[in-house]
MINU-519446 format. One line per 2 residues: number of its first residue (from 1); their letters; for each residue x, y, z of C-alpha. Coordinates in steps of 0.001 Angstrom, whole numbers, plus 500000, padded with zeros to 6 digits. Layout:
<recs>
NUM> A> X/Y/Z | ... $
</recs>
This chain:
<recs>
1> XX> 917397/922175/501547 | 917715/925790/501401 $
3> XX> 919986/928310/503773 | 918259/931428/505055 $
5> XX> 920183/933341/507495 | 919043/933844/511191 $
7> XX> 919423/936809/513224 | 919167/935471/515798 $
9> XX> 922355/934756/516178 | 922676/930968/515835 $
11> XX> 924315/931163/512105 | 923378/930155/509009 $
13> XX> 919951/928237/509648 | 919101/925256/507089 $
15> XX> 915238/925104/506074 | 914152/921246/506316 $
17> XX> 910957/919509/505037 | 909721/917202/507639 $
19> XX> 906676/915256/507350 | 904673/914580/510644 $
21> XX> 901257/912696/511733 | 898270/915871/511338 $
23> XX> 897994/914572/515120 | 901583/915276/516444 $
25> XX> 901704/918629/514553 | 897904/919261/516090 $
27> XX> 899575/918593/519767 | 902132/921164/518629 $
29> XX> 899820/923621/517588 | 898052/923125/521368 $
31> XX> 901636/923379/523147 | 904018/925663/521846 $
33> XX> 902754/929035/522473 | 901476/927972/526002 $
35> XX> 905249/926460/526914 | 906593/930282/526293 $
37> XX> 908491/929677/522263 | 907726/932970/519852 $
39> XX> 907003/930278/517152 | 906534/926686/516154 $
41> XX> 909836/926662/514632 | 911677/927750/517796 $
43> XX> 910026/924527/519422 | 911084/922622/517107 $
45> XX> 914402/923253/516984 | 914426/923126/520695 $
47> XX> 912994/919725/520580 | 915653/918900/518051 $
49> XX> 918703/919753/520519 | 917076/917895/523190 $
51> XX> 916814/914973/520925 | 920836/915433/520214 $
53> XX> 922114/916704/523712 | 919624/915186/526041 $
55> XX> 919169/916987/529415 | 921237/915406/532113 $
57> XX> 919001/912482/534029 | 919178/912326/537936 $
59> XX> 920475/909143/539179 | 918145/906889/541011 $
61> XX> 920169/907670/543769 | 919916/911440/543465 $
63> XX> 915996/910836/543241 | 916041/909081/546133 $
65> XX> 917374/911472/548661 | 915286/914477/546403 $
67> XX> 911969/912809/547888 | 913995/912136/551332 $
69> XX> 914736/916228/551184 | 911250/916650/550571 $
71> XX> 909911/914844/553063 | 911622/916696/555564 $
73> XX> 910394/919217/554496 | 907273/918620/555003 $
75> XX> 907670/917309/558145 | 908969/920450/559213 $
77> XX> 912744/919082/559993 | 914367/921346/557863 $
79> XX> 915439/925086/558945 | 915539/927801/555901 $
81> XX> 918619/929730/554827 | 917413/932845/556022 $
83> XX> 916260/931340/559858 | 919719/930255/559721 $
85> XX> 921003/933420/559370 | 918826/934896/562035 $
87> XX> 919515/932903/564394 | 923250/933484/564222 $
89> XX> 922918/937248/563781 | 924125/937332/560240 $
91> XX> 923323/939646/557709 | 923701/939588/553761 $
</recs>
């Protein structure tokens, strides 16, 4: 390993060797630029600190009343913020 510093701001960055299937790194090649990262490296690393802090997971619960909410929705049974505020005369 070798440290090259980052000005990005994150520190001292360590350089890793990683070996990969040619397929993974080809879906890499086909995703990162498209999903908004400057490089492949900054998709990596994000991918890395998803792996260690994974992003927090809705219970099935919280699922459940997300496709209730929806539904609604849909149906028309829900009334915006900003109707809301019309109808009661208030402003921002």
């Amino acid at each position: 390993m070798s440290t090259d510093s980052d000005a990005g701001g994150d520190g001292e960055m360590e350089k890793i060797n990683v070996r990969v299937p040619q397929s993974l790194l080809a879906q890499v090649d086909e995703v990162w630029e498209e999903r908004g990262y400057a490089n492949k490296s900054e998709f990596i690393r994000d991918a890395l600190r998803d792996a260690v802090n994974p992003p927090a997971q809705l219970s099935e619960e919280a699922l459940k009343h997300l496709v209730e909410s929806r539904e609604q929705r849909e149906q028309g049974e829900t009334v915006s913020q900003d109707d809301v505020k019309n109808r009661l005369g208030i402003d921002d």
